[in-house]
ZAKERO-114056 format. One record per residue: z, x, y of N, C-alpha, C in turn. Coordinates in steps of 0.02 Angstrom, whole numbers, padded with zeros to 5 digits. Example, Ala and Ser with C-alpha at 12.3 -4.5 7.8 and 13.67 -1.06 7.14 Angstrom:
MIMAR, 00390, 00660, -00284, 00390, 00615, -00225, 00390, 00660, -00165
MIMAR, 00354, 00642, -00112, 00357, 00684, -00053, 00394, 00645, 00002
//
This chain:
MIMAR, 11784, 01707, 12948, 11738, 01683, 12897, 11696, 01741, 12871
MIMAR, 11690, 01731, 12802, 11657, 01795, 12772, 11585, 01752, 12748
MIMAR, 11545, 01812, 12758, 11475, 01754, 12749, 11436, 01843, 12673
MIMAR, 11422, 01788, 12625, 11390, 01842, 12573, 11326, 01816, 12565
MIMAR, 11276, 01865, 12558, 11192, 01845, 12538, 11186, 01858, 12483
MIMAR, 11160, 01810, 12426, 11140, 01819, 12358, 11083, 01855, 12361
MIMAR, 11070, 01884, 12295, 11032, 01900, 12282, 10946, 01873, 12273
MIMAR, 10953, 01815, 12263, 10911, 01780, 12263, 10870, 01765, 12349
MIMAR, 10928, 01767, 12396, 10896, 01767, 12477, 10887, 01850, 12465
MIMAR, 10903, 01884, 12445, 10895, 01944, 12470, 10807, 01968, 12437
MIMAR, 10799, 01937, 12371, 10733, 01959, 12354, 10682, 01913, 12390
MIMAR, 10679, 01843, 12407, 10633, 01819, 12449, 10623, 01825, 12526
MIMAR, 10696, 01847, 12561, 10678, 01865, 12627, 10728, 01932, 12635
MIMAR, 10673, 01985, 12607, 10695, 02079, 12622, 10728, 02074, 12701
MIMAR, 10711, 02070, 12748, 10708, 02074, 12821, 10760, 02037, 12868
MIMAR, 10797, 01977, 12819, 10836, 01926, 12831, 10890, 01963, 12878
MIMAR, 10912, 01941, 12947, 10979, 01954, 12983, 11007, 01896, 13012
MIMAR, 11085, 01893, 12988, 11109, 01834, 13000, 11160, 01840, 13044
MIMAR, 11154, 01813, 13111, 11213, 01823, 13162, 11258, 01790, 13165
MIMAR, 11332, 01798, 13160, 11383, 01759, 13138, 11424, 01758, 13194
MIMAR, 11428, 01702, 13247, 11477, 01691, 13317, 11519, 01641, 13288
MIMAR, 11572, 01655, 13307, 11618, 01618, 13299, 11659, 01597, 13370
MIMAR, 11702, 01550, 13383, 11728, 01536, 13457, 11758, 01486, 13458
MIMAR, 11800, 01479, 13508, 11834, 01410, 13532, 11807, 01384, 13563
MIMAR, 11789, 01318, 13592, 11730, 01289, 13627, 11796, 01194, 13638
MIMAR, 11781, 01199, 13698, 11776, 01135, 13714, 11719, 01099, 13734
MIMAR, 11698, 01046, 13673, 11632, 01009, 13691, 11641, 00953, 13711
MIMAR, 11577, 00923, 13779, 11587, 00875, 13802, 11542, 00844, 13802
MIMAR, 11499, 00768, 13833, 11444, 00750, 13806, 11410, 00791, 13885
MIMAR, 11333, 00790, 13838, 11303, 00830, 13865, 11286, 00801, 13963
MIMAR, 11301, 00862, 14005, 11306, 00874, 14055, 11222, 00864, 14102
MIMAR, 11225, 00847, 14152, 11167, 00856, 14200, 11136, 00939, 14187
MIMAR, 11184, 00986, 14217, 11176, 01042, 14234, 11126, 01056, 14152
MIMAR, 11170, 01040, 14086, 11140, 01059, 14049, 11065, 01025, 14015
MIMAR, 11067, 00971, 14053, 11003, 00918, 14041, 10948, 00941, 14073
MIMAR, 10931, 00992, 14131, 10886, 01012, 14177, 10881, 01077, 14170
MIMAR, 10931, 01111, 14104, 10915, 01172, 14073, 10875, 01159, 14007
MIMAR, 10869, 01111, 13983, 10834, 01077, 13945, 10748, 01063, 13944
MIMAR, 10783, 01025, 13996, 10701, 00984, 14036, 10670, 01032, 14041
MIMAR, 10692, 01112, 14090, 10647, 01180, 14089, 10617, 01202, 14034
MIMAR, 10649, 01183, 13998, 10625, 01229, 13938, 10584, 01195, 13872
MIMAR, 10583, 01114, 13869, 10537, 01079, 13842, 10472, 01083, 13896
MIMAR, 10467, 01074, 13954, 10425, 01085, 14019, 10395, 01150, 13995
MIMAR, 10420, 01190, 13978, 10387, 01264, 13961, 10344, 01284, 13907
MIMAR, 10386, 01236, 13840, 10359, 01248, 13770, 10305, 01214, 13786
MIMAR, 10307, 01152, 13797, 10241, 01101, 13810, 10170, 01148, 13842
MIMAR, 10189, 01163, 13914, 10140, 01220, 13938, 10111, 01271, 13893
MIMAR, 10163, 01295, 13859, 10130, 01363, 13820, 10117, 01357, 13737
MIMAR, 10114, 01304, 13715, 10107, 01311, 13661, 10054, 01239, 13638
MIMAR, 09993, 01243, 13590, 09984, 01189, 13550, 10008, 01180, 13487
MIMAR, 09995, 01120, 13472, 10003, 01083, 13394, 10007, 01187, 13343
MIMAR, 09936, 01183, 13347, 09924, 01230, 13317, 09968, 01309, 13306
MIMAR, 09973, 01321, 13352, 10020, 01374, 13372, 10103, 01380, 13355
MIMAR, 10115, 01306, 13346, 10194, 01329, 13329, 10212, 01353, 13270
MIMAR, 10175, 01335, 13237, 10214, 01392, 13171, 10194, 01457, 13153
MIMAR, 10138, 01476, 13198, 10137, 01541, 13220, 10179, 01575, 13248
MIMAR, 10227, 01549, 13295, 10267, 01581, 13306, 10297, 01626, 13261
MIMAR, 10326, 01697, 13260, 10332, 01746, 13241, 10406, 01715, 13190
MIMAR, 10450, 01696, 13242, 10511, 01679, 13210, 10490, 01607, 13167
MIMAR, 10462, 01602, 13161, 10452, 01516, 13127, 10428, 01524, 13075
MIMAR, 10359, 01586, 13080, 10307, 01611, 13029, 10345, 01648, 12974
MIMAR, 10395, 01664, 13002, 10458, 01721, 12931, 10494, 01666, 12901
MIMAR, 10524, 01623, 12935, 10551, 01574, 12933, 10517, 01526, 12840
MIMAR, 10443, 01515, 12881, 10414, 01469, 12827, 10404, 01535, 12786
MIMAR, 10382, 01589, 12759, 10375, 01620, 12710, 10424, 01652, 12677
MIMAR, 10508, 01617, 12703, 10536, 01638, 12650, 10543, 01564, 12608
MIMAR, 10541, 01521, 12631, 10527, 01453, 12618, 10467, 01454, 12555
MIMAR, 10404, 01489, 12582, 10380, 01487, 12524, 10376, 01528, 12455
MIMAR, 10433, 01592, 12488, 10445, 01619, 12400, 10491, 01619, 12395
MIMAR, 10530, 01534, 12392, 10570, 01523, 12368, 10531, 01454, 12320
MIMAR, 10470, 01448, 12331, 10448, 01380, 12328, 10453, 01312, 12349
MIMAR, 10487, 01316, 12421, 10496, 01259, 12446, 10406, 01260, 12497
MIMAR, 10368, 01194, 12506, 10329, 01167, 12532, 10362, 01186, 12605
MIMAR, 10333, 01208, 12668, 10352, 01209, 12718, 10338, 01146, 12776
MIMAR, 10275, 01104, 12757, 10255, 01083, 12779, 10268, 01012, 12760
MIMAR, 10313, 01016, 12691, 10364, 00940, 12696, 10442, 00935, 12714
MIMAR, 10450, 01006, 12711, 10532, 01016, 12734, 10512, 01064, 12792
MIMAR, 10522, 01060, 12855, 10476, 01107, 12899, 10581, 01140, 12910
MIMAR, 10568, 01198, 12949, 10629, 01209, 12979, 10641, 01181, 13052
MIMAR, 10712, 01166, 13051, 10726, 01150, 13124, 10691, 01145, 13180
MIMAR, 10693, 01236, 13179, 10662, 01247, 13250, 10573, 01223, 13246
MIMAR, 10542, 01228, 13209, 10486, 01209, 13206, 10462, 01132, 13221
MIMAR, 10526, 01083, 13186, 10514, 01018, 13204, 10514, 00998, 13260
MIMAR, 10581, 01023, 13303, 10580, 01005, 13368, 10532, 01034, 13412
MIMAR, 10513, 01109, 13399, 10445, 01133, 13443, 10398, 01062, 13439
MIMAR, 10385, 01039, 13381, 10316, 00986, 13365, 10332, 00940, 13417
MIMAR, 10408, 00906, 13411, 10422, 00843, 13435, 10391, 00840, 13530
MIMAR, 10413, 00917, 13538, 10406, 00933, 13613, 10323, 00941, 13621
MIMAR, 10310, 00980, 13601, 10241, 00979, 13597, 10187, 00891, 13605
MIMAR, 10208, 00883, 13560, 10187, 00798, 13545, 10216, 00751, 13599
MIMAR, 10259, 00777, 13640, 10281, 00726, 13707, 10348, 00705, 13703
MIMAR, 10370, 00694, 13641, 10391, 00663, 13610, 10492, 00683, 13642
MIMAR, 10474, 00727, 13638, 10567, 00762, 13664, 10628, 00771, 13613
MIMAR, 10668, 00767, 13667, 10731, 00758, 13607, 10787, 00712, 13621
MIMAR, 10810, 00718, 13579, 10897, 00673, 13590, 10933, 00693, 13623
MIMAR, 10959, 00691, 13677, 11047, 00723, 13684, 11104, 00693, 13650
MIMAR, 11138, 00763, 13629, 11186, 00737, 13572, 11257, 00766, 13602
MIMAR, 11254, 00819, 13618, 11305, 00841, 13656, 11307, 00912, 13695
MIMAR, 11343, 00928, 13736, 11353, 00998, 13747, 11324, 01059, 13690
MIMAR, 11384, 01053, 13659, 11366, 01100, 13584, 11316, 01107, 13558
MIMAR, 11289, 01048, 13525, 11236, 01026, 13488, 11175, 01046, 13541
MIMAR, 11168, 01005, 13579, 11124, 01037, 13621, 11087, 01114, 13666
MIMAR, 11163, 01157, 13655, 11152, 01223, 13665, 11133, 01253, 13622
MIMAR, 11148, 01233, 13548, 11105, 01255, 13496, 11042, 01240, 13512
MIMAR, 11023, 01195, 13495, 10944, 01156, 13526, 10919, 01222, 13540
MIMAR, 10962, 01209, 13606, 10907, 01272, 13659, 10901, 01336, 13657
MIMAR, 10936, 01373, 13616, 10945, 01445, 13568, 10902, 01443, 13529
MIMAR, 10899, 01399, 13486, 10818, 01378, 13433, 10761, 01389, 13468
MIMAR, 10776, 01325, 13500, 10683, 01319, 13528, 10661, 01416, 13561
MIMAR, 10721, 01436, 13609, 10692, 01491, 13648, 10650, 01543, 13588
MIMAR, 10714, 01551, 13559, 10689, 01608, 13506, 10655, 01579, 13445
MIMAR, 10660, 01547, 13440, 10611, 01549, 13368, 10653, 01533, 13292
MIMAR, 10704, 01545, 13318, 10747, 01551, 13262, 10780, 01471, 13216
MIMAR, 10803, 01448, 13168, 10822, 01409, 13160, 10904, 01408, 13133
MIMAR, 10965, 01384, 13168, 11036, 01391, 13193, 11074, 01348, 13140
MIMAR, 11109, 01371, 13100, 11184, 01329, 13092, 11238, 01321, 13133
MIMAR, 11244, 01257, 13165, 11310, 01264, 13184, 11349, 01209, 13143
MIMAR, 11401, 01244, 13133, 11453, 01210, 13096, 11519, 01200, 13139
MIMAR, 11570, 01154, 13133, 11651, 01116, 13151, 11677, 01189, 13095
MIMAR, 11684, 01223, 13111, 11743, 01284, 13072, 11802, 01253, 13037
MIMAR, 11828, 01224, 13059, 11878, 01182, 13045, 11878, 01140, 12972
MIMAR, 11805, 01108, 12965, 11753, 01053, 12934, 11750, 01116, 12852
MIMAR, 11749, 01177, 12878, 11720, 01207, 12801, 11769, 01232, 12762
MIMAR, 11772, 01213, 12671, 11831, 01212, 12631, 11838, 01299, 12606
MIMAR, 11811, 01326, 12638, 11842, 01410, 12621, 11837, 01442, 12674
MIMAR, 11878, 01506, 12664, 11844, 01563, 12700, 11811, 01616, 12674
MIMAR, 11756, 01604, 12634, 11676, 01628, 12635, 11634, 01579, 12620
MIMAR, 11589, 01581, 12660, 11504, 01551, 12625, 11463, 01604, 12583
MIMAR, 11448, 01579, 12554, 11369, 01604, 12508, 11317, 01584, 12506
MIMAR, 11274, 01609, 12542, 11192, 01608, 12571, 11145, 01608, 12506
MIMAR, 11127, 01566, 12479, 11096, 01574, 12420, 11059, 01529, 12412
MIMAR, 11040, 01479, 12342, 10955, 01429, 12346, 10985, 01363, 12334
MIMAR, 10951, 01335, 12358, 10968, 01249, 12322, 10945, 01254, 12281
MIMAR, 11002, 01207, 12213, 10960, 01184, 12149, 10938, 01116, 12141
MIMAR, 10900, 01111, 12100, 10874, 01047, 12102, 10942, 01005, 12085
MIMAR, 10931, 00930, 12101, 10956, 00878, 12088, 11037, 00884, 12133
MIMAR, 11032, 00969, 12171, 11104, 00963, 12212, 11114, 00921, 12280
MIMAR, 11184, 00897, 12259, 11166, 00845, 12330, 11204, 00864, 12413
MIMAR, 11161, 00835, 12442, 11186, 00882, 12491, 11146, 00802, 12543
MIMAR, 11189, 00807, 12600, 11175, 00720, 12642, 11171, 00776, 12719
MIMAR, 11086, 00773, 12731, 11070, 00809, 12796, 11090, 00766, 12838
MIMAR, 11117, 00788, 12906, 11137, 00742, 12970, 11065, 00727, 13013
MIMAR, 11101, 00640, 13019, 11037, 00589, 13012, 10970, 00550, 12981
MIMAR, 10984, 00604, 12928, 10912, 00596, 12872, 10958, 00593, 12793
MIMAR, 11013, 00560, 12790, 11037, 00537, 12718, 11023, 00592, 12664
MIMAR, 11003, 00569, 12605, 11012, 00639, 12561, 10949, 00685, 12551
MIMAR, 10950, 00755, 12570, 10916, 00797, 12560, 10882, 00812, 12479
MIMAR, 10829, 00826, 12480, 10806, 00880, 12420, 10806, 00943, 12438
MIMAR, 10865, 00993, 12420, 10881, 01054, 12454, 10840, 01099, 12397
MIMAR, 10822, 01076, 12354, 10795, 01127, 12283, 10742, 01169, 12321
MIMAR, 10772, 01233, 12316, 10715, 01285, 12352, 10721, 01311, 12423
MIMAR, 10760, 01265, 12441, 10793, 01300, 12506, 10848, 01340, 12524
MIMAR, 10832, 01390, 12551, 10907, 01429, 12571, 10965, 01375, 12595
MIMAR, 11026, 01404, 12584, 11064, 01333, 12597, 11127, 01396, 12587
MIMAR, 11191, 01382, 12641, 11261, 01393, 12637, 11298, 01344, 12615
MIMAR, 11337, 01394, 12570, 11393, 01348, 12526, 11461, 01375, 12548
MIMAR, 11500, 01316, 12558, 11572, 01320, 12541, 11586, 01316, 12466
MIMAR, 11657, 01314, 12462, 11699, 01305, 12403, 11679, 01227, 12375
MIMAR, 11651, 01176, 12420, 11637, 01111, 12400, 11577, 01113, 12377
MIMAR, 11529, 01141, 12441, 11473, 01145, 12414, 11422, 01158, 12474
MIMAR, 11368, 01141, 12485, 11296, 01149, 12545, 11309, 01113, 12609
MIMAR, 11340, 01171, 12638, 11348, 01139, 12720, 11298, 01148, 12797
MIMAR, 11214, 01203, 12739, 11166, 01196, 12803, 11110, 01242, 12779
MIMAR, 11073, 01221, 12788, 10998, 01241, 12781, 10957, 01253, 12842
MIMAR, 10898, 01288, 12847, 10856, 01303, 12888, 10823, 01236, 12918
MIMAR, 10842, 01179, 12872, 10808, 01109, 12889, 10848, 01075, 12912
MIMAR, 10913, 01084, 12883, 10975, 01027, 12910, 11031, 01049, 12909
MIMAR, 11085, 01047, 12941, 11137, 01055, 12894, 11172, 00978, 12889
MIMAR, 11247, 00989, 12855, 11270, 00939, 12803, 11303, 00920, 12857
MIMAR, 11315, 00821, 12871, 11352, 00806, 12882, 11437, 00812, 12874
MIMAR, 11454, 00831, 12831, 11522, 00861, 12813, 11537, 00890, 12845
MIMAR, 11510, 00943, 12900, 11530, 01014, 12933, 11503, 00970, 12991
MIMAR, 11472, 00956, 13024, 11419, 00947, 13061, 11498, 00940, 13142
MIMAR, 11453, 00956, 13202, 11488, 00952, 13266, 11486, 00889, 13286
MIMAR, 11562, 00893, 13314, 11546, 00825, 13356, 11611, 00833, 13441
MIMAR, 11613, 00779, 13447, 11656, 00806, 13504, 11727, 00825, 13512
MIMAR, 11746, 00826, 13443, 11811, 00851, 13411, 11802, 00924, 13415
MIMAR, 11751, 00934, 13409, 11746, 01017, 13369, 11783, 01041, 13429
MIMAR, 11830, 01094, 13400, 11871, 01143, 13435, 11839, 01220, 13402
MIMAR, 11822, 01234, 13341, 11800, 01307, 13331, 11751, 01302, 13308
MIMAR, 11674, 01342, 13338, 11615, 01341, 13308, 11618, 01383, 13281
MIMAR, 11581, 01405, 13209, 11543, 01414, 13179, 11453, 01423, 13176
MIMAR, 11434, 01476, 13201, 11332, 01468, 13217, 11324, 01525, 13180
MIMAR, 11261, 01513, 13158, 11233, 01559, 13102, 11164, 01567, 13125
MIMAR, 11114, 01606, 13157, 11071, 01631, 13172, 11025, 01641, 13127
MIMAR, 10992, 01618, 13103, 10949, 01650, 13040, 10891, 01683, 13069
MIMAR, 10879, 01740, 13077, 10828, 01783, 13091, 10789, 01808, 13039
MIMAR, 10737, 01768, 12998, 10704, 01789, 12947, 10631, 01831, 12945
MIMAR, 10644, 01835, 13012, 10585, 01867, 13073, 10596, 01894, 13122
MIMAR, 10609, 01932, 13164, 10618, 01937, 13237, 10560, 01906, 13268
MIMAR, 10563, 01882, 13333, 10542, 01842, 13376, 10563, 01882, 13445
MIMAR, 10619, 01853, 13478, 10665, 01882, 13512, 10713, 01934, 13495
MIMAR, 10722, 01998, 13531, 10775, 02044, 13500, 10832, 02008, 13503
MIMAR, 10882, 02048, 13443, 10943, 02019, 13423, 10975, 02023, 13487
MIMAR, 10994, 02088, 13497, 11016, 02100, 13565, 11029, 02043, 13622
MIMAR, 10956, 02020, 13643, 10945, 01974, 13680, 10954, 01903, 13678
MIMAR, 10966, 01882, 13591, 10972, 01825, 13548, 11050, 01832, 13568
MIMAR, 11089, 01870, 13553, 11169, 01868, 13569, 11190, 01843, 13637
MIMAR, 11133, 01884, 13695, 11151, 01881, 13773, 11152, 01809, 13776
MIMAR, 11096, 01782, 13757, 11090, 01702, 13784, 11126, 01680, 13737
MIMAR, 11165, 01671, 13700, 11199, 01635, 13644, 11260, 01647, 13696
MIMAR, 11275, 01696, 13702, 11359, 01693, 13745, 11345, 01664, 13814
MIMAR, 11302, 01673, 13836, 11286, 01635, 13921, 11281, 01551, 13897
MIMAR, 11256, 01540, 13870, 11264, 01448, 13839, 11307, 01427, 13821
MIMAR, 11350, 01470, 13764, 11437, 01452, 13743, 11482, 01471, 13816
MIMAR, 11472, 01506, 13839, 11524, 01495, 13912, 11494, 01481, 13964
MIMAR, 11432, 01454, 13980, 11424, 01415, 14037, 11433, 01321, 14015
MIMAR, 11417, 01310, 13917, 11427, 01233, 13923, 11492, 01203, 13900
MIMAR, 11514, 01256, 13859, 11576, 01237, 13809, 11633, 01297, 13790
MIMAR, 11630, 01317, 13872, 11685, 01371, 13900, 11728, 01418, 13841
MIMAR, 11658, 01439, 13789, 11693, 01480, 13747, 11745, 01540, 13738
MIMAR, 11791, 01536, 13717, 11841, 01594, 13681, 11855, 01622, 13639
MIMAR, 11869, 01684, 13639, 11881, 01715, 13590, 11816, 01737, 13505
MIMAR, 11770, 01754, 13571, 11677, 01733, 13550, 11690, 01827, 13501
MIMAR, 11679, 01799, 13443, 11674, 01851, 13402, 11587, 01840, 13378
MIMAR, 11544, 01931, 13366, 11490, 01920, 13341, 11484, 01961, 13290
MIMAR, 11439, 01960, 13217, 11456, 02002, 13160, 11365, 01992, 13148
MIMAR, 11333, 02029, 13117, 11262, 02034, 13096, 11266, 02052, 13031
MIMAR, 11266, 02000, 12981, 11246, 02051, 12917, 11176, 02031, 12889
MIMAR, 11149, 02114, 12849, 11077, 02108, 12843, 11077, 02086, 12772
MIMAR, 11013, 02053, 12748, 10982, 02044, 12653, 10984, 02117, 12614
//
């Protein structure tokens, strides 16, 4: 998969690095082992962080300011990782959805970062283009029906918007079929070094969903 940054991401987030893993993965529903790697780590955010503080976070804080010169409101379309920090924060937790899905989760929350993962399989080319939502484009976020993507960074296939910093598209989206992931790292900030962002990304793909053939590519804005 070839992944290109428009110009348009490139003038609102200068700093942008996008990590591109690709892999074979057998996913299963989510595991004990991986439910109490979980629990640690909502147990943790809760401890160390308030209300206040999460979008301070370093990776969250780049995050929302490319959000805002793009003109998207951050604080009605928040990103990923930011929502679920809140949810945890607030008591509130999360879903288990699966292996996969859930190792994303926990790559987010650590670092700061907010993750595409996509079904490889699920996307109608081989390149995406990292570029803006336009208004009135439609695009159906998983679990939350149709998005207003206008202003948000958003990857496109040949069809069209398969994931944003807020959602991505049901169309692509994992499930327990998925045989080849697709994750996209959006580092619009460092938080955590990349370096270190890769280590734990491959320790989660082969300790939950016995990844193969784990290719990694970084391209910068």
């Amino acid at each position: 998969m070839i992944i290109e940054i428009e110009d348009s991401i490139r003038e609102a987030a200068p700093d942008l690095k996008v990590v591109q893993m690709e892999a074979d993965v057998t996913n299963v529903p989510t595991t004990e082992a991986l439910k109490s790697e979980f629990e640690a780590l909502m147990a943790d955010v809760q401890g160390r962080y308030e209300m206040p503080d999460v979008n301070k976070r370093s990776g969250i804080a780049a995050t929302r300011a490319a959000y805002k010169a793009l003109g998207k409101d951050p604080n009605r379309y928040r990103p990923s990782c930011e929502a679920m920090c809140r949810r945890i924060v607030k008591g509130m937790g999360l879903y288990y959805i699966d292996n996969l899905v859930d190792l994303i989760n926990i790559l987010s929350i650590r670092t700061g970062y907010s993750i595409g993962g996509f079904d490889a399989d699920k996307i109608s080319s081989d390149v995406l283009r990292l570029g803006v939502g336009r208004e009135g484009e439609p695009f159906e976020g998983i679990g939350r029906g149709e998005l207003n993507i206008h202003g948000l960074p958003v990857y496109r296939d040949a069809v069209g918007g398969i994931g944003t910093p807020t959602s991505d598209n049901e169309r692509t989206k994992i499930d327990l079929g998925t045989r080849r992931l697709l994750m996209c790292i959006n580092i619009y900030g460092e938080e955590v070094p990349l370096a270190e962002t890769v280590e734990l990304a491959r320790r989660l793909l082969s300790d939950y969903v016995s990844a193969r053939n784990v290719t990694v590519q970084v391209i910068e804005a």
